[in-house]
KOLVO-80245 format. One record per residue (C-alpha): x, y negated, z negated; residue in three letters. Coordinates in Angstrom, 1 decimal. Layout:
REM residues N
rec u:X v:Y w:Z resn:ALA .
...
//
This chain:
REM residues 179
rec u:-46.1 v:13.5 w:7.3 resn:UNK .
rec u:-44.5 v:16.2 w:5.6 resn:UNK .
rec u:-40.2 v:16.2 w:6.9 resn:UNK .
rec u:-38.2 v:18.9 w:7.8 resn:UNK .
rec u:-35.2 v:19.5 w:5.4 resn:UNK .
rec u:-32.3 v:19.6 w:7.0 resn:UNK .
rec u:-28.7 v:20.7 w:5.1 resn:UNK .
rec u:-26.0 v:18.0 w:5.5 resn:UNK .
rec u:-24.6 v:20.5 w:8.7 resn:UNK .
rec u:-27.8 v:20.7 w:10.2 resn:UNK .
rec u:-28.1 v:17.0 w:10.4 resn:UNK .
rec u:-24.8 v:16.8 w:11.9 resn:UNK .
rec u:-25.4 v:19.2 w:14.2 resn:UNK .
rec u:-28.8 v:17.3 w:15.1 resn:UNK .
rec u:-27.3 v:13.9 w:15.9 resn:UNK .
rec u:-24.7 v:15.9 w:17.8 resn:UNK .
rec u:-27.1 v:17.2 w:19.9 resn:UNK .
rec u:-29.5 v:13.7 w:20.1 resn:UNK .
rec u:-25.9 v:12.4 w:21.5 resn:UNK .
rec u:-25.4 v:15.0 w:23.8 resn:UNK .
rec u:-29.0 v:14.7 w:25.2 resn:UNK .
rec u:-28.6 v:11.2 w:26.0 resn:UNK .
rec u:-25.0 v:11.2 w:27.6 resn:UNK .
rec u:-24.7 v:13.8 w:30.4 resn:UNK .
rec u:-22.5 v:12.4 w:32.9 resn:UNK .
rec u:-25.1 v:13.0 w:35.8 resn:UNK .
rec u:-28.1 v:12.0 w:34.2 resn:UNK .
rec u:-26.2 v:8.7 w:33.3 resn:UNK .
rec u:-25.4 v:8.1 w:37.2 resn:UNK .
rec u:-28.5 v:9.3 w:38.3 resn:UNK .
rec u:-29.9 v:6.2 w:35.6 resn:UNK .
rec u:-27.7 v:3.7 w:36.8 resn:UNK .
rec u:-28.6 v:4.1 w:40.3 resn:UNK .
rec u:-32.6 v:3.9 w:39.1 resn:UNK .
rec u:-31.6 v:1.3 w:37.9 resn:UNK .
rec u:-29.6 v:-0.6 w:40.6 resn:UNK .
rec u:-25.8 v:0.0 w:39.9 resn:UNK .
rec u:-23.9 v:1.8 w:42.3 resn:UNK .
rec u:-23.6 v:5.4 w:40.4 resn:UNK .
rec u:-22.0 v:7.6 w:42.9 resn:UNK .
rec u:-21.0 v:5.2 w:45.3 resn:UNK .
rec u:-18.2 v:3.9 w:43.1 resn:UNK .
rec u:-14.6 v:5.4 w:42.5 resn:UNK .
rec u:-14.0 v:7.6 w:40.0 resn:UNK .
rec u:-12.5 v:4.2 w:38.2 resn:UNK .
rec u:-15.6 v:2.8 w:38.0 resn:UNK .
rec u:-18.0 v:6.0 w:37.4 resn:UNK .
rec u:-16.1 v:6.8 w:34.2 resn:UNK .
rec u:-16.1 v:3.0 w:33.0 resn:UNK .
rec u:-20.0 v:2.9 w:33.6 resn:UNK .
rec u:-20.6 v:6.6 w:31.9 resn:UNK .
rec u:-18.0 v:5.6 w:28.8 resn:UNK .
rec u:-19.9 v:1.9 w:28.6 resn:UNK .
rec u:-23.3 v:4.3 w:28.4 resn:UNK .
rec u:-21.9 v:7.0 w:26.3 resn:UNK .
rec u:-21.1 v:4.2 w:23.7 resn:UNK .
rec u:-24.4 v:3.2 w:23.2 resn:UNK .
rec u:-25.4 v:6.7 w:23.0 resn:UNK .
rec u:-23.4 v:7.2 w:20.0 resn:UNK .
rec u:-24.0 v:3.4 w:18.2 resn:UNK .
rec u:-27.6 v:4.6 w:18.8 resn:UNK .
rec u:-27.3 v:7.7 w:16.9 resn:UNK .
rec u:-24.8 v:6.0 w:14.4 resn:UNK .
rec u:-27.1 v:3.2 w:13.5 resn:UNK .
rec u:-29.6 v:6.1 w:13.0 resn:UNK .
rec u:-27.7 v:7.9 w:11.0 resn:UNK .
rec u:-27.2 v:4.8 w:8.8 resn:UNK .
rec u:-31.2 v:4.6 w:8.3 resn:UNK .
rec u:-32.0 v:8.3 w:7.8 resn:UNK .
rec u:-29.0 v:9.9 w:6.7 resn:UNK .
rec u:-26.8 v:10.0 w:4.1 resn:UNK .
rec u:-23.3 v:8.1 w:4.2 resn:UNK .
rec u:-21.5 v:11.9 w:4.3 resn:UNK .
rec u:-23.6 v:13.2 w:6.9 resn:UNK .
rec u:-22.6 v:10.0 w:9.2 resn:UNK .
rec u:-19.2 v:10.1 w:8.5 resn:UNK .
rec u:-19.4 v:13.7 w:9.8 resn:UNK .
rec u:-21.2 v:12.5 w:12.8 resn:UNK .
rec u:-18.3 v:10.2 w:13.2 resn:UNK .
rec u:-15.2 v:12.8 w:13.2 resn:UNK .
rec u:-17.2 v:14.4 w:16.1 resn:UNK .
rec u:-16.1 v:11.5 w:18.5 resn:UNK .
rec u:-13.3 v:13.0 w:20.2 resn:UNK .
rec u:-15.0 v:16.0 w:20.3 resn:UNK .
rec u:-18.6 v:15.0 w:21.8 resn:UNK .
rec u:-16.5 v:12.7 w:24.2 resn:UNK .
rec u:-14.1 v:15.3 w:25.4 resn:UNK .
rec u:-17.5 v:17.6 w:25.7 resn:UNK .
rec u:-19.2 v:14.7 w:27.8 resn:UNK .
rec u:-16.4 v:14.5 w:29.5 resn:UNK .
rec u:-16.3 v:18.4 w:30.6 resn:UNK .
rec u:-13.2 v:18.7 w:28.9 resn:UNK .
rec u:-12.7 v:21.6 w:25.6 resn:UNK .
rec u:-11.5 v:19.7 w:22.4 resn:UNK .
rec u:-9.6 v:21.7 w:20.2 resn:UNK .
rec u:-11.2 v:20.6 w:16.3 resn:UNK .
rec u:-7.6 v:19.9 w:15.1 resn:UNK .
rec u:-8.2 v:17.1 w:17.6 resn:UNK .
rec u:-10.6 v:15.2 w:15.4 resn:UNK .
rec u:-8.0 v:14.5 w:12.6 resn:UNK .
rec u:-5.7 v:13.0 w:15.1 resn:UNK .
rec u:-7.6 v:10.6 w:17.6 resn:UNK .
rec u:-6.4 v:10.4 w:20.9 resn:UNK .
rec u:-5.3 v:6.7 w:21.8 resn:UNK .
rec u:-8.3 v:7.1 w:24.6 resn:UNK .
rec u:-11.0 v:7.9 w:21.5 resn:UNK .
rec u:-9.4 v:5.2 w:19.7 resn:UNK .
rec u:-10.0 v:2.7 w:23.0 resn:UNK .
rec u:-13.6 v:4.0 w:22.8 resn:UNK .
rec u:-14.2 v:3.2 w:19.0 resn:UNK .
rec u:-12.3 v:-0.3 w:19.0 resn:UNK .
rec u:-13.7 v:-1.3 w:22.2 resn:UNK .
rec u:-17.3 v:-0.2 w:23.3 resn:UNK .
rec u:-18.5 v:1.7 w:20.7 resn:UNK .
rec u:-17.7 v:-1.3 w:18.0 resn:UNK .
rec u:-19.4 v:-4.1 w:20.2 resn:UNK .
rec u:-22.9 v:-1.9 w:20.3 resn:UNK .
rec u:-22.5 v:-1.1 w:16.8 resn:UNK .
rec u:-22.2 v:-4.3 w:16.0 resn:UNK .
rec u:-25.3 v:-5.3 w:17.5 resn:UNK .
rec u:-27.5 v:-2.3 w:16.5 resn:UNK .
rec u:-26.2 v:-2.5 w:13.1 resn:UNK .
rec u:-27.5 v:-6.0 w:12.5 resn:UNK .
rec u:-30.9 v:-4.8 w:14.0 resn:UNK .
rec u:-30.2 v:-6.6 w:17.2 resn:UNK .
rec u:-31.0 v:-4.2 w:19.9 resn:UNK .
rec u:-32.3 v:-6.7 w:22.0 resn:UNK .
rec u:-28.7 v:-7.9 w:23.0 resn:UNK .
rec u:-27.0 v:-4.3 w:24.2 resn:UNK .
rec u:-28.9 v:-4.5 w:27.8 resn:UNK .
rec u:-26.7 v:-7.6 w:28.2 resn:UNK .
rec u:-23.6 v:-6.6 w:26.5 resn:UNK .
rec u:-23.6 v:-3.3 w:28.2 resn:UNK .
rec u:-24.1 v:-5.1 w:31.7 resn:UNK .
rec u:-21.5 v:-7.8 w:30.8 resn:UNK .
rec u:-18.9 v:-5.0 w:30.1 resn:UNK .
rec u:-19.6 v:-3.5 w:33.6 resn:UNK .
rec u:-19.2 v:-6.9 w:35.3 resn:UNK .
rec u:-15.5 v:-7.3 w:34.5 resn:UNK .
rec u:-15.0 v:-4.1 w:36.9 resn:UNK .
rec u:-14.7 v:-5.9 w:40.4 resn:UNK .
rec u:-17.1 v:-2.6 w:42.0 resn:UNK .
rec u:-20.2 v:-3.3 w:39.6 resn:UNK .
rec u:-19.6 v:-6.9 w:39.0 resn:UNK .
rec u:-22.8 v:-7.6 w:41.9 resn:UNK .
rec u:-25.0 v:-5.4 w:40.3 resn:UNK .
rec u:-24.2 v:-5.8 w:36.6 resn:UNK .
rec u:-25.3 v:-9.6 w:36.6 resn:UNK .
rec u:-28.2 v:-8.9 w:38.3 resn:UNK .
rec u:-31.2 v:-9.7 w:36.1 resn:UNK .
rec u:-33.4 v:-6.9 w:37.5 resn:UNK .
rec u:-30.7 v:-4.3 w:36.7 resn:UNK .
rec u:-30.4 v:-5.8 w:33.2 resn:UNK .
rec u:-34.3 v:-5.5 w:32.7 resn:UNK .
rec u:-34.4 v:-1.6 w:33.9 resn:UNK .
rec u:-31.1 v:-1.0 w:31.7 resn:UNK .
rec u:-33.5 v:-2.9 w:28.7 resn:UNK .
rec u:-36.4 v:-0.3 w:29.2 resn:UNK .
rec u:-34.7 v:2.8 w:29.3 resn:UNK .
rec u:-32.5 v:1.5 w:26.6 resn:UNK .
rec u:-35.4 v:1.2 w:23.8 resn:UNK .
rec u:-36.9 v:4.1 w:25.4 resn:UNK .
rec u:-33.5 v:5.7 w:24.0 resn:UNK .
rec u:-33.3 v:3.9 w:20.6 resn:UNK .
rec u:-36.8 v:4.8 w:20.1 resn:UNK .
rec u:-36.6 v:8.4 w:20.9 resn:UNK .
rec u:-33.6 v:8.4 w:18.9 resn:UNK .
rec u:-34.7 v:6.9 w:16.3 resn:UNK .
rec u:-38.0 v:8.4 w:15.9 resn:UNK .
rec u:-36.6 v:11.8 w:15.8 resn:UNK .
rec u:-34.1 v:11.1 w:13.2 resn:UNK .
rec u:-37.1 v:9.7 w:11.5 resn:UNK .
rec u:-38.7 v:13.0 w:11.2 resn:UNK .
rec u:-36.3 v:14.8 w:8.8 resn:UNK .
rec u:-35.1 v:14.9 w:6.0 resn:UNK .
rec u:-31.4 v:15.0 w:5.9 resn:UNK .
rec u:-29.4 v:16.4 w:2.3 resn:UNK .
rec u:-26.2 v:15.4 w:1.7 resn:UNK .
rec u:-23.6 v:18.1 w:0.9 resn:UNK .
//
């Protein structure tokens, strides 16, 4: 199979928009209650918590990726997007001169639910995020019920390799230069 080439901006750009895809606030609680959390029955509280929980994997997805099919400057310029493809998920315009000062709520995301995926899908152990992402809900007393419910976990674990595969497998197919 012959790959696309894709400059070091284009690849960027890509994972950018794999991220975006994968992370629109509506689609994530339209998931959720598929799958058995309570989506838009919650509190704002508890609809951002669920959405940011998601939104992390989204972006260790890409990230781990990124580490397979990319180069390392083409990831670290996936990275300095954060603030700006959360503020985006979010609704919210980012100014770029953002990105070189994260926000203490971007540095929450990275330090908290962004590095426990990571962790796991950077040591090829996807199998695992279903119940991480489930045990992160169940410390917020509104999704605690559904979160440890193993039929919730099992529907999160299908459409989450369904999204590491997509991910992945589209990556896969270019080529990706470095600057």
């Amino acid at each position: 199979m012959v790959k696309k080439q894709l400059s070091a901006a284009q690849g960027i750009e890509a994972a950018c928009i794999l991220f975006q895809l994968n992370s629109r606030q509506a689609d994530i609680l339209r998931l959720a209650g598929e799958a058995g959390l309570p989506g838009d029955t919650v509190p704002d509280a508890s609809r951002l918590r669920l959405c940011l929980e998601w939104q992390s994997f989204t972006h260790a997805v890409v990230t781990a990726g990124l580490m397979q099919h990319a180069p390392n400057s083409v990831l670290v310029g996936y990275l300095r997007e954060t603030g700006h493809l959360l503020a985006q998920a979010r609704g919210e315009a980012a100014p770029r001169a953002e990105q070189n000062s994260p926000s203490l709520a971007q540095a929450d995301f990275v330090d908290g639910p962004f590095a426990a995926q990571m962790a796991l899908l950077g040591h090829g152990r996807q199998a695992e995020c279903p119940g991480l992402f489930c045990q992160r809900l169940a410390t917020d007393p509104l999704l605690t019920e559904a979160a440890t419910d193993k039929r919730v976990e099992a529907r999160l674990a299908a459409v989450m390799a369904m999204v590491i595969s997509a991910v992945w497998d589209k990556l896969e197919q270019y080529e990706i230069l470095a600057d």
